[in-house]
OpenMM code with the backbone's topology and positions (N, CA, C; nanometers):
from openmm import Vec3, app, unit

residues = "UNK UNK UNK UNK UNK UNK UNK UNK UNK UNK UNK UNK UNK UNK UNK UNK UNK UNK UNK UNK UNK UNK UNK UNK UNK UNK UNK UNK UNK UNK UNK UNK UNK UNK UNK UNK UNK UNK UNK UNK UNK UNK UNK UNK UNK UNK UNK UNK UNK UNK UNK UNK UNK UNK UNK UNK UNK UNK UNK UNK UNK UNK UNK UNK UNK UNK UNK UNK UNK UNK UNK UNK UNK UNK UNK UNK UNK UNK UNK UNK".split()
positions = [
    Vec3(8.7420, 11.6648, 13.5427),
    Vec3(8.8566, 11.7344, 13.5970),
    Vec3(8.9119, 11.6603, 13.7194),
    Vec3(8.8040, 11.5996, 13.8048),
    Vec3(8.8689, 11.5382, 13.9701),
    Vec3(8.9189, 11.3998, 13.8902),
    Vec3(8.9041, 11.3631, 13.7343),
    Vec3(8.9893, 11.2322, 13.7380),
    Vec3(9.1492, 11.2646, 13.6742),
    Vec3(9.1670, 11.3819, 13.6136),
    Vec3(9.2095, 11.4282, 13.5916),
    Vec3(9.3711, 11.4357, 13.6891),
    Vec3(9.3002, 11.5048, 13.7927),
    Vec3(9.3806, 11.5555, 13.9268),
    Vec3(9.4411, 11.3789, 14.0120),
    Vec3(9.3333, 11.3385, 14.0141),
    Vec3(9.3563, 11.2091, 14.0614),
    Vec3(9.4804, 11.1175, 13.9659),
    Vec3(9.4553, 11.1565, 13.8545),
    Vec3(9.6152, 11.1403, 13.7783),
    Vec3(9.7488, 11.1586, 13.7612),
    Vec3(9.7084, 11.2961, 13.8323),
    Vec3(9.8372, 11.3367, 13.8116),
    Vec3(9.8491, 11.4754, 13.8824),
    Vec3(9.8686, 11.4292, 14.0327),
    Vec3(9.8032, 11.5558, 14.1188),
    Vec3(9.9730, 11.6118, 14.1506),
    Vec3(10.0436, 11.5199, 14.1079),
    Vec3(10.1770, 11.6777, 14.1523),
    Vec3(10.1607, 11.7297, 14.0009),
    Vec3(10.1129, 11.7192, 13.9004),
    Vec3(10.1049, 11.8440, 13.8415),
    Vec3(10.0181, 11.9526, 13.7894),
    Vec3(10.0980, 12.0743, 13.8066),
    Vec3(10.0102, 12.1887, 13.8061),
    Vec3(9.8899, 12.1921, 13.6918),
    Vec3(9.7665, 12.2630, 13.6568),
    Vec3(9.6800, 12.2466, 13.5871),
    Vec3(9.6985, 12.3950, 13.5702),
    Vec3(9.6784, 12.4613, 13.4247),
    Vec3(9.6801, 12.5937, 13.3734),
    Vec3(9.5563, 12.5441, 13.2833),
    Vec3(9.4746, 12.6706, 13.3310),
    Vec3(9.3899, 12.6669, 13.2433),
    Vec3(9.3678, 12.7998, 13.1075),
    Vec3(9.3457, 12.8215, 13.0005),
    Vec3(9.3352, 12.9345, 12.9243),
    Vec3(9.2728, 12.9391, 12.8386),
    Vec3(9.2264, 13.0619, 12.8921),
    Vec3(9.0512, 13.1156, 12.8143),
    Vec3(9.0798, 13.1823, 12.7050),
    Vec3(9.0760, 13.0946, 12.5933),
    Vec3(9.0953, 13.1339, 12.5051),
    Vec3(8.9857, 13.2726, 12.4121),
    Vec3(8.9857, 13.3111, 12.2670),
    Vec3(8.8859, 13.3930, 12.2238),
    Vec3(8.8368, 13.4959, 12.3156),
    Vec3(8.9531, 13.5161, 12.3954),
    Vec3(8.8534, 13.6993, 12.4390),
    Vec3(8.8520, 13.7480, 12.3435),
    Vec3(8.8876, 13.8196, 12.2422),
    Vec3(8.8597, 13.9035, 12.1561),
    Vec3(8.7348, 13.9087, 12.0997),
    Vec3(8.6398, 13.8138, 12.1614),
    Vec3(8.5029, 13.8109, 12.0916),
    Vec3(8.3775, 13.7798, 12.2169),
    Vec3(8.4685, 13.9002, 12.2912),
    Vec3(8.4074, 13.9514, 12.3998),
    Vec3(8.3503, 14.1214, 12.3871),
    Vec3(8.2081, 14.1286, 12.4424),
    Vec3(8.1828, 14.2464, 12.3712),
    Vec3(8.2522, 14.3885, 12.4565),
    Vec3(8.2931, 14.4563, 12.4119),
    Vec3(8.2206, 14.5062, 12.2924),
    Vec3(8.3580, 14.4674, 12.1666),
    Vec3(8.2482, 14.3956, 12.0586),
    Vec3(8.3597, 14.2944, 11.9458),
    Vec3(8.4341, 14.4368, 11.8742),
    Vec3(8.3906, 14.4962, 11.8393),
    Vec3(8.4580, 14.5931, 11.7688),
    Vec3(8.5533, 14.6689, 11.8325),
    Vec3(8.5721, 14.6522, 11.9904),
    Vec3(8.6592, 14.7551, 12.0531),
    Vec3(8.7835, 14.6423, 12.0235),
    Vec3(8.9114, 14.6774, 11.9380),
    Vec3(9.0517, 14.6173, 11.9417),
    Vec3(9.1481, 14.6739, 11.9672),
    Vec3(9.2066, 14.7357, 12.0841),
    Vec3(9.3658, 14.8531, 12.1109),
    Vec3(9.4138, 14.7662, 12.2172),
    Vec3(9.4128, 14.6940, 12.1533),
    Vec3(9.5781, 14.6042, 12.2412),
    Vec3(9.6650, 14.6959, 12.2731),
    Vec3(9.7800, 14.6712, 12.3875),
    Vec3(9.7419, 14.5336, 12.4429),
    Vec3(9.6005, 14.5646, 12.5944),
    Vec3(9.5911, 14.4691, 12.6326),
    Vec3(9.4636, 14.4838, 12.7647),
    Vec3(9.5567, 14.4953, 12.8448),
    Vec3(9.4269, 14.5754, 12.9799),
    Vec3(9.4743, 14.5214, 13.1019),
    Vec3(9.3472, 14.4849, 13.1722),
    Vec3(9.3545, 14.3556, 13.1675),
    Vec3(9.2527, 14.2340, 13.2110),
    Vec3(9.2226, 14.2383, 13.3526),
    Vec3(9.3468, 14.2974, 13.4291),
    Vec3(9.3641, 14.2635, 13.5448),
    Vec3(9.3008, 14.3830, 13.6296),
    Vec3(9.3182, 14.5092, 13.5011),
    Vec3(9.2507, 14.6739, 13.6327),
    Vec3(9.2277, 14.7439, 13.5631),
    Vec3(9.2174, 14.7135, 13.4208),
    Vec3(9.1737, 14.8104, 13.2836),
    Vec3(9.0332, 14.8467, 13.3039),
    Vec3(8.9861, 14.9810, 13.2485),
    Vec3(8.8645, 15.0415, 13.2992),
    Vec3(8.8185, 15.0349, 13.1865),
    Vec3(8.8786, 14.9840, 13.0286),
    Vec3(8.7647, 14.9785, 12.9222),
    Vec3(8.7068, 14.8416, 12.9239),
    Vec3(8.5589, 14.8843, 12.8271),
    Vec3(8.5024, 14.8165, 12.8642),
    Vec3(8.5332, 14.6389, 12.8014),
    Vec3(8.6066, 14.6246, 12.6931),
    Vec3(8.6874, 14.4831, 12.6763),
    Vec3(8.7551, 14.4303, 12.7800),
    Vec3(8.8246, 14.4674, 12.8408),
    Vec3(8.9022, 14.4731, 12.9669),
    Vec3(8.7786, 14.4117, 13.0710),
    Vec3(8.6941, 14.5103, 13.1450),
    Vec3(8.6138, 14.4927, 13.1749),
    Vec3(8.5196, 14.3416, 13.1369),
    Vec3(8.5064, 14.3167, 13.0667),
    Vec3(8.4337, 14.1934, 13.0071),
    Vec3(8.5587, 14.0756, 13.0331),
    Vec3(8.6693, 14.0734, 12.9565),
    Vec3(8.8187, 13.9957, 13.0092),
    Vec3(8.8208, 13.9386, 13.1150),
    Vec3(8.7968, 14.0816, 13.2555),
    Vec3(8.8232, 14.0357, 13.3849),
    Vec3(8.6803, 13.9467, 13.4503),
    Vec3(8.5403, 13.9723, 13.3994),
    Vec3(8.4256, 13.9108, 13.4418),
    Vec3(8.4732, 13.7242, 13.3724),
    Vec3(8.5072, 13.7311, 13.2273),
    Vec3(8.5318, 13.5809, 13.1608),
    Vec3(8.6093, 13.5405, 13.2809),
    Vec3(8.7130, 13.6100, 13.2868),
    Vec3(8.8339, 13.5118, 13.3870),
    Vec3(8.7916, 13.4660, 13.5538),
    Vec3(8.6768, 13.5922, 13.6202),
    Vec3(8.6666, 13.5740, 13.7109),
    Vec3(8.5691, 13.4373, 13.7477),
    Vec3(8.4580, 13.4051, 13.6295),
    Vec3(8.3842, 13.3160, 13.6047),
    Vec3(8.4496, 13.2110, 13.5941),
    Vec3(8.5937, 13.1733, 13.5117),
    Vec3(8.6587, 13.0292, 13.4894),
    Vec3(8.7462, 13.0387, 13.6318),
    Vec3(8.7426, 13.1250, 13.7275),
    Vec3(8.8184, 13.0988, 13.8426),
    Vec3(8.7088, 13.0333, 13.9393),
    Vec3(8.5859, 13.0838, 13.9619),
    Vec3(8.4979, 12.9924, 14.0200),
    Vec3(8.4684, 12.8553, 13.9773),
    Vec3(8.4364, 12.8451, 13.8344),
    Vec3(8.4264, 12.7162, 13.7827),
    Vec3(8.5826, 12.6617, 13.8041),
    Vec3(8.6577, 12.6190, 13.7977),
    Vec3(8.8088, 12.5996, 13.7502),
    Vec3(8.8840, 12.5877, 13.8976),
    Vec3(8.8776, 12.7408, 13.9744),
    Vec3(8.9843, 12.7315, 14.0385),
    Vec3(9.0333, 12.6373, 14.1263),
    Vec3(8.9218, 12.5628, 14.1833),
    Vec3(8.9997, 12.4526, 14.2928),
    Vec3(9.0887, 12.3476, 14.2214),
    Vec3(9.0891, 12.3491, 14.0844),
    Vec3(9.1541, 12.2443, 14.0110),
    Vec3(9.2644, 12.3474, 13.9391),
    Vec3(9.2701, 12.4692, 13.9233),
    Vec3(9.3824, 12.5337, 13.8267),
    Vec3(9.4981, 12.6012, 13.9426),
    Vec3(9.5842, 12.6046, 13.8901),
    Vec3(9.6765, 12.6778, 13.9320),
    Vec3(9.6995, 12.8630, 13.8761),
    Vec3(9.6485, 12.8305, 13.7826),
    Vec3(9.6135, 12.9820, 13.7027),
    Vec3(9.5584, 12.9720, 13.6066),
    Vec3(9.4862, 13.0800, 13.5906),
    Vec3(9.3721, 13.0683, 13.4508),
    Vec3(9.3888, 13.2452, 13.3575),
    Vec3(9.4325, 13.1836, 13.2827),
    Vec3(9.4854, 13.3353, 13.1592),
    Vec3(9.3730, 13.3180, 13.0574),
    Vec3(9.3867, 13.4341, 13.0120),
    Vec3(9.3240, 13.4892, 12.8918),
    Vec3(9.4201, 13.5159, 12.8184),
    Vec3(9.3956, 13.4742, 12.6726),
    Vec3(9.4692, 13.4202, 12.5393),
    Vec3(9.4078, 13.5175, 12.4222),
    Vec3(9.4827, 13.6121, 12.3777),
    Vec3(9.4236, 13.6857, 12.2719),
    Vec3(9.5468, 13.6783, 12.1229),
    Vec3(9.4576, 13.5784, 12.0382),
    Vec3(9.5966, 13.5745, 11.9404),
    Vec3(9.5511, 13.6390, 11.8150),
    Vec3(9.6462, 13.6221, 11.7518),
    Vec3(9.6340, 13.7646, 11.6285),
    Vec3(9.5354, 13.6627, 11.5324),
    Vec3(9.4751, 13.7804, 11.4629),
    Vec3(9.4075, 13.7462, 11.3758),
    Vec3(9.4809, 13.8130, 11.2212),
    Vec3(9.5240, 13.7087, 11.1158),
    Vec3(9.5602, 13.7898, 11.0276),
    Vec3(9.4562, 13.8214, 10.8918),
    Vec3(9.3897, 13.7043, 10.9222),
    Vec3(9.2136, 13.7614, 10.7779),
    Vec3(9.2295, 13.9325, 10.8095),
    Vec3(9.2077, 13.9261, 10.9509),
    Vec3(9.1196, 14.0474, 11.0434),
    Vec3(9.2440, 14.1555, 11.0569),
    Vec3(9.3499, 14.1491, 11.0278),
    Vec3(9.5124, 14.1939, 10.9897),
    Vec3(9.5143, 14.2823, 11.1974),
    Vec3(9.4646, 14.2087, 11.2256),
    Vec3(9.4893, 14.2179, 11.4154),
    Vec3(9.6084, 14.1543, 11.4366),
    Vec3(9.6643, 14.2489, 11.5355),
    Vec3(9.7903, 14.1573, 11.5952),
    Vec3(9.7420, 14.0831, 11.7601),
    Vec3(9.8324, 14.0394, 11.8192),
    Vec3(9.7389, 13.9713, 11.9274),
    Vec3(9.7732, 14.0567, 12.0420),
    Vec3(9.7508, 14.0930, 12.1284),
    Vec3(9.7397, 14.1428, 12.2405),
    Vec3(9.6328, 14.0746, 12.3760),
    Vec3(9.6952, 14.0894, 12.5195),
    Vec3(9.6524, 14.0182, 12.6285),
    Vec3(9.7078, 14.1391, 12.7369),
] * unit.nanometer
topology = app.Topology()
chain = topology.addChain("A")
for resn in residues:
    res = topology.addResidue(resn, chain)
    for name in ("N", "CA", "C"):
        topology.addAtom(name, app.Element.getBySymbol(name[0]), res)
């Protein structure tokens, strides 16, 4: 990542955590989340993933999202 930055440090770095949806609990799906102050417990799990890639990550990201895309096998739509 620091060679990264050293490349190309005027630009911003986004990072995104992809596959929450297979964050437990796997079976809970009622999109959309709220990652950010949601009290279920997916949500809950969302905000611990993100808070973890902000320690690892943050001195190098500018923002770090969570990415929930539809699944159509699973006939899920995507929600974040």
């Amino acid at each position: 990542m620091q060679n990264i930055q050293a490349q190309a440090a005027d630009l911003p770095v986004i990072a995104v955590v992809t596959q929450m949806d297979r964050l437990r609990p796997l079976r809970e799906w009622l999109p959309p989340y709220d990652w950010q102050g949601g009290g279920r417990p997916k949500e809950q799990s969302m905000a611990e993933a993100v808070a973890y890639r902000q320690e690892t990550l943050g001195a190098w990201c500018e923002s770090i999202l969570p990415l929930v895309t539809a699944d159509q096998a699973q006939n899920r739509e995507h929600g974040g």
